[in-house]
Structures are given as C-alpha cells and as structure tokens.
N, C-alpha and C positions, 0 to 999 in steps of 0.2 A: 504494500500500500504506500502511496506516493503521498506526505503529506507536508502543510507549506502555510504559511504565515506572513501575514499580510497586516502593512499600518497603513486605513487608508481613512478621509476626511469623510466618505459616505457610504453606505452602502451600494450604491450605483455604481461609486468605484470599485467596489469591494467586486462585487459581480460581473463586471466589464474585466479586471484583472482575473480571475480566476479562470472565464469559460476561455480567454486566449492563455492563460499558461498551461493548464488544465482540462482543455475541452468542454460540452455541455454535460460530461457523464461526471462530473466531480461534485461531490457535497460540502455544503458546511458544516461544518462540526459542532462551532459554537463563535460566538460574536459576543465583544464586550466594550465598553467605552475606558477610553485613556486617560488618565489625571499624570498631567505632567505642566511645566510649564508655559509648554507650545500653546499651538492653536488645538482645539480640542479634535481630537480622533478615534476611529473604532479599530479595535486589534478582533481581526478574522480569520479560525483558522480553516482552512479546506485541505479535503482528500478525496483519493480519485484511486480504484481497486480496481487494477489496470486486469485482474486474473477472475475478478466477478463472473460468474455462470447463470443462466439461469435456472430458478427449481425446475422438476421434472414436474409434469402436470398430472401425476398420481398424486393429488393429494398427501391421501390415506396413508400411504406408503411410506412415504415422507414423515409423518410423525414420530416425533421421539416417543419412547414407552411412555414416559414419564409426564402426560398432557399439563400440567399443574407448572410444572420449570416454564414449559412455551410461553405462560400464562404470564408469570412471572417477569421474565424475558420482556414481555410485550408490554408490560405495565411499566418497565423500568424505561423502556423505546419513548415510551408514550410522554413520561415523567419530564424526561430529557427535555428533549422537541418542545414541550409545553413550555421550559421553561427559558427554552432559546428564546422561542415565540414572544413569550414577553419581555424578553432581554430587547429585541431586536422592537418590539412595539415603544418599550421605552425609550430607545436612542433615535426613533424617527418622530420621537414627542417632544422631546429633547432636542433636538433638530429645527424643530417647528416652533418651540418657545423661543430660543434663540434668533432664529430669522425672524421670527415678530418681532423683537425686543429689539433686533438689529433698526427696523423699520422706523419702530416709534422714536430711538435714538436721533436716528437722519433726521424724522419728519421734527424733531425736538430742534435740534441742532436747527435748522434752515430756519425753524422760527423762531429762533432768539437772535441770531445773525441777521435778520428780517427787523426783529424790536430793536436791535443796540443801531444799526444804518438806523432805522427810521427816528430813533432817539439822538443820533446824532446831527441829522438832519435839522430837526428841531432844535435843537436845544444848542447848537455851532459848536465849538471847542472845546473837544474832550476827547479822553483816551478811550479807547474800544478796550483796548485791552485790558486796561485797571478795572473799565465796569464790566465787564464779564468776569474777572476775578470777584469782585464785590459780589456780583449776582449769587455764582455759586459758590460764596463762603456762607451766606443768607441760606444758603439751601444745605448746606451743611449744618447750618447752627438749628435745625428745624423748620425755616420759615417756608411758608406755600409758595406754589410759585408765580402765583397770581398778587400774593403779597411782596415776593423776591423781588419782581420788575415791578411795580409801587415805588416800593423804599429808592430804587435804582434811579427811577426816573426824577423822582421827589427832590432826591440830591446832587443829580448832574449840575445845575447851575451853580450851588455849591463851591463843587470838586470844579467846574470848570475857569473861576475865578481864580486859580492860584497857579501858578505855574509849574509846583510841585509840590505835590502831598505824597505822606505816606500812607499807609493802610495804618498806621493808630492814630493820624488826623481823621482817617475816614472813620472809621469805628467812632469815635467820639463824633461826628459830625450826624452820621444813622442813630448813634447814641439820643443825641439832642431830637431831634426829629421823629424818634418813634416815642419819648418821653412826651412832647407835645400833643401824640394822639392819643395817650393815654389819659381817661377822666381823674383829675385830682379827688381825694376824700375832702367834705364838708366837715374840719373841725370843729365845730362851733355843734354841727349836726350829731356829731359822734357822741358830745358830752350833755344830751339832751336828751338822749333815747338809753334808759337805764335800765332795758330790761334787753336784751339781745337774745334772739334764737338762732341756734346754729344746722342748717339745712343741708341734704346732698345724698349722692348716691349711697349705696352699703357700700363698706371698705374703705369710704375716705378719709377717713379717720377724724369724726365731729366728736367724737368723747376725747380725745387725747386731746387734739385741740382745745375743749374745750378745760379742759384740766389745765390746762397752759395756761391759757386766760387767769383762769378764778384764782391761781397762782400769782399772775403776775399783778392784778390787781390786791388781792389781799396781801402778799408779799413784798411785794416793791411799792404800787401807789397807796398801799395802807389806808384800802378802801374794807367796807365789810360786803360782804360777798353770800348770795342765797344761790343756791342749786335747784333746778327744778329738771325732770325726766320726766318725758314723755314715751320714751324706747323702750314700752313694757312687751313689744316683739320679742326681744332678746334678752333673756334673764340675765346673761354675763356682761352684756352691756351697763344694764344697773346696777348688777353687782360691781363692776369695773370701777364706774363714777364713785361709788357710796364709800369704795372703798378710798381713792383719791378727796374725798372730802373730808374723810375720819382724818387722814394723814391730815391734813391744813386746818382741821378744825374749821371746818364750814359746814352751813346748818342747808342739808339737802331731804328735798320732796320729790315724792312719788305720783304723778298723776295720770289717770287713764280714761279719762271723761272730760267732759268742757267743764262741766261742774267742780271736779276735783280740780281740773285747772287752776280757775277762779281759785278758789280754797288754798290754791298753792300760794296763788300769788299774793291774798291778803294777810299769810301766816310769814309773808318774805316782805310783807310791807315797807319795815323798817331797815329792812337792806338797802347801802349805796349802789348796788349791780344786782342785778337779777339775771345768770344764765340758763338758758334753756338747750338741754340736748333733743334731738328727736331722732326719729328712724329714720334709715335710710329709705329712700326711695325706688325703687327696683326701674330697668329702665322699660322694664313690660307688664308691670302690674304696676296699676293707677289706680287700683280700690283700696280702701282699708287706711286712708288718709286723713281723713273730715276732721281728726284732733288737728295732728298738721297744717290742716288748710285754715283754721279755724284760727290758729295762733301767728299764721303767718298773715291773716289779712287783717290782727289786729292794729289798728292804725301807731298804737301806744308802742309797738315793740321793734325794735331793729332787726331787722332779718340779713342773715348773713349766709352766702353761697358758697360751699367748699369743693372746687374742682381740684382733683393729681392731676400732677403732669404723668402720671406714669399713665393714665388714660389712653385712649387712641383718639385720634380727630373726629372722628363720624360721634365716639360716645360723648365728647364734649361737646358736640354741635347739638345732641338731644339731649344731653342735661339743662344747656343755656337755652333750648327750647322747651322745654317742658318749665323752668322755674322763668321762663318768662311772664308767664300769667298771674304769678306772688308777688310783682314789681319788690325782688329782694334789693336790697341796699347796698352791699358789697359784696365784694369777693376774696376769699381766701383760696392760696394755690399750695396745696399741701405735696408732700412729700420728695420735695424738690430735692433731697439727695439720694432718690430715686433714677437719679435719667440725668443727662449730661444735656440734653438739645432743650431748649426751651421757646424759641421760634414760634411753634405750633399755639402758645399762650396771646401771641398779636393779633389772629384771628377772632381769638375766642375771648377777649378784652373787646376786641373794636367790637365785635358783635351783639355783645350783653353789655356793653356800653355804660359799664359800670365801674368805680376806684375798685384797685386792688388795696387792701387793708392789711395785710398780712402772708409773711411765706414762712411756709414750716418745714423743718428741715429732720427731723428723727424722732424718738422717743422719747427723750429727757425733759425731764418737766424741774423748771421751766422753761427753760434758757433756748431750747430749741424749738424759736418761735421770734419773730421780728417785724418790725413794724415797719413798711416800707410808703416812698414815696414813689413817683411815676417815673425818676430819673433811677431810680434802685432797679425797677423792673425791669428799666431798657438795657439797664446794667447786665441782668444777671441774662436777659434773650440774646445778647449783643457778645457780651465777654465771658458767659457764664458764671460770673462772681456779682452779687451784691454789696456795693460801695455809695 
C-alpha cells in the first residue's frame, strides 16, 4: 500500500493533488486542521492498494465462520469515516467563518478609510494616520464603534490646531470631551433626599454596596444610619445585610408589604439616612415587583441604579431600558475590578442620561467604594484608572 501526506490550504487542493499523484483509485485516510504559525492548513493523508482485488460474488462463501468479528469490523469502518466526516465538515465550516470574517474585515476597513477621507475633507488639516490610531485604541478600550468615530470626529478640530500632539495630549483632550457629555450629580439634590433605594439586576451587588454606604456614612460622615430590606426573595441576602448592620451597630428592618414598609420607615424616623436594599430584578421576569415599584415611585426617596461592567452591552441596554420607567436618579457602576475595558459605560451613560455617583471596586467595606465626578469617569473609560 502506497501511502502519502499532504499540507495543503483546502480541500480542493487536497483532492486535485492526490487523484494526479495517486490516480482516482486512492483514498483518504483521514484529514485534520494545522495550528502553527502560518496561514492556516489541512494535513491529508491518502492511500492507494495498488494489489486490491475484487471479492468473489459468492457471497456466502466468502464469510468468515465467525459472523459477529465482520460485524465488529464494520462498526469500527463505520466509526472511523463518521468521524473523518465530521472532521472534514468542520474545517469547511471553519473555512467559511473565516472567509466571512475575511469579508466583513474588507467591507470594515473600506468604510472607515471612507469616514477618516471624508473626515478629513471636512474638517482640513489633520493626520489620517494619528486618527485611525485614536479610533482603534477607543475600540480597544471598549468603546462602540459608532461611538469610536463620534469621539474621533468630535476632536479633529482639536488635534488639528496644533502642529504636534502626542497620544497623552490626545487622551486628555477625548478625556475632557467625553467628561463634558457626561451628566454632572445635583449636590444640593443629593443632600435632600435622605432616604435612598438601591435598584438592579440579581448579582450586582446592591447589599455590598449598600453596606459600603451605611459604613461610610455612619463611619466617616458621622451620620446615624437606619436599614430597611425589602429582599425577603432571598433569605441570605437579609441575612447578609443584618449581619453587616450588627457589625456597625445600625438599627435595621425587615419589610415585605407596602404596609410594613411605611412601618419601617416611621420606626427609622429619626435616622439622618435611611437605606433601602431590594431584589434584584430578573431581566425576564417582571412580576412579583409592586413593593419595588411602589418604593421607587415614591417621590420622597432617591433611587439609585446599579449597573457591572462585567455585564455584556445588549444586558445593559435592557437594564437602562426596563428602569427607564422609575425615572431613577443615579447610577452606580459596580464591580469595576472586574474587567479592564470600560468604553462600553459611554453608551450606557449617554443613554440613561443620568450622573454616575459612585464606582465600586471589591469587597471590602468600606473603603472599596468612591465617589466620582464626570472627569473621574472619563478617566477610568479613557486611561482605565480613576484620578
């Protein structure tokens, strides 16, 4: 048996070389895809059993004693092949994601090469060069890329006034400019509203959070501090809280009705801060709410919005859609030493068009929790540090 090995880019190649080394009587054996540094390739090997006969047409005859081996035999034949079969299915799928992904790159490329000429057009004197770096560093750092050529355009005239920047003029200058589209917080608003509810998906972390707070208020502003729960979904949540309160010595309620509510809040009367946890929100179950809804559309209370960055885009765009109808007051972006890209946060600000108030950063209570301005935020999307 003649057999032979083959690196080729397709299978068509693979086929075209074998039936001329090989003739049309030659098989393959088996076919596998190449991980090397190259350009990617399939290793095929073929054989060709130049002394093959064929059976005699007696069946019968032809049988081994032993019918159950043949069986055997043919199951193993069978095995085999099946599993070339989807070898060989998989590296023409593979094939095909690649040549798509080839396409949408080109059709990518021609249309930002399209935006930066017609950006430059407009906008006279500037480097192509710098702003297509700009662009795709914006798209590394997270940002969409509907927002990437935005900021780009936003600040050509800028970058075109100077005769020479660096990329940490430019960073500070996108710095200043996305700070500007971010909504300032209403200080004056903030120390009006002394009862604050903390809202948001499950797993964003509104107890820890919110343990942060009642910390940093009783701790550091030497304020007194009442706890109220509403998250009697989840027994370890109030247990979590109750237990966080014992530690600080603050005086916390249990509530699971509108009635108990009230009750809560008139026994918290003489509290300087009154915080509220509640449950999360599922982002496919909408029932089982009505305490929630009930507390967040009281006019008297602060409502406050907790999105992670560890989220993905589509679930932050139905969170700031679904709590669009609580006209909540802020936003907190927790878990931010979760993820390195922060970018994705410029959308999801412009669009709930609301202050960020706070970014949280781990566990530790208290200290892992900080109070930011619009120029902090562009900080951390821009440089990934908060300054």
């Amino acid at each position: 048996m003649q057999v032979k090995r083959y690196e080729v880019s397709s299978m068509n190649e693979a086929l075209t070389k074998i039936k001329a080394d090989m003739g049309p009587e030659a098989i393959i054996l088996s076919a596998k895809k190449m991980n090397g540094m190259g350009r990617p390739g399939i290793e095929v090997m073929a054989a060709r059993d130049e002394n093959v006969q064929l059976p005699k047409r007696n069946v019968v005859s032809s049988l081994p004693p032993d019918n159950s081996r043949l069986m055997e035999s043919n199951e193993d034949v069978y095995k085999f092949f099946k599993n070339e079969i989807n070898e060989l299915k998989e590296i023409i799928r593979s094939q095909e994601k690649e040549r798509s992904l080839n396409r949408e790159l080109a059709e990518l490329k021609e249309t930002m090469d399209r935006f930066f000429d017609i950006l430059g057009a407009r906008k006279g004197k500037y480097d192509r060069n710098i702003n297509q770096k700009v662009y795709y560093q914006l798209l590394a750092c997270g940002f969409s890329r509907a927002s990437a050529c935005s900021i780009v355009e936003a600040i050509v005239p800028r970058i075109a006034l100077q005769d020479q920047v660096s990329f940490e003029e430019i960073a500070g200058i996108i710095e200043g400019y996305i700070a500007k589209t971010i909504p300032a917080e209403n200080g004056k608003f903030k120390e009006e509203k002394r009862i604050k509810a903390y809202v948001g998906a499950t797993g964003v972390g509104k107890t820890t959070t919110l343990a942060k707070l009642a910390a940093r208020y009783s701790l550091i502003k030497k304020k007194s501090v009442g706890l109220v729960t509403i998250d009697t979904f989840r027994i370890a949540a109030t247990e979590q809280l109750r237990t966080y309160a014992k530690i600080m010595g603050i005086r916390m309620e249990v509530a699971s009705t509108k009635e108990s509510f009230q009750k809560s809040l008139q026994l918290l009367s003489d509290k300087d801060i009154i915080l509220i946890d509640t449950p999360g929100r599922s982002r496919v179950d909408d029932g089982g709410f009505s305490l929630v809804d009930a507390v967040i559309q009281n006019s008297g209370i602060e409502t406050n919005l907790l999105v992670s960055t560890t989220a993905s885009e589509d679930n932050l765009n139905d969170i700031i859609k679904k709590y669009s109808a609580f006209n909540y007051d802020n936003l907190i972006v927790t878990k931010i030493d979760e993820t390195s890209r922060f970018g994705i946060l410029y959308d999801v600000i412009n669009r709930a068009r609301k202050p960020v108030s706070y970014l949280t950063c781990g566990q530790n209570i208290p200290q892992d929790i900080e109070e930011v301005t619009p120029q902090k935020v562009a900080s951390l999307m821009v440089r990934n540090v908060v300054h």
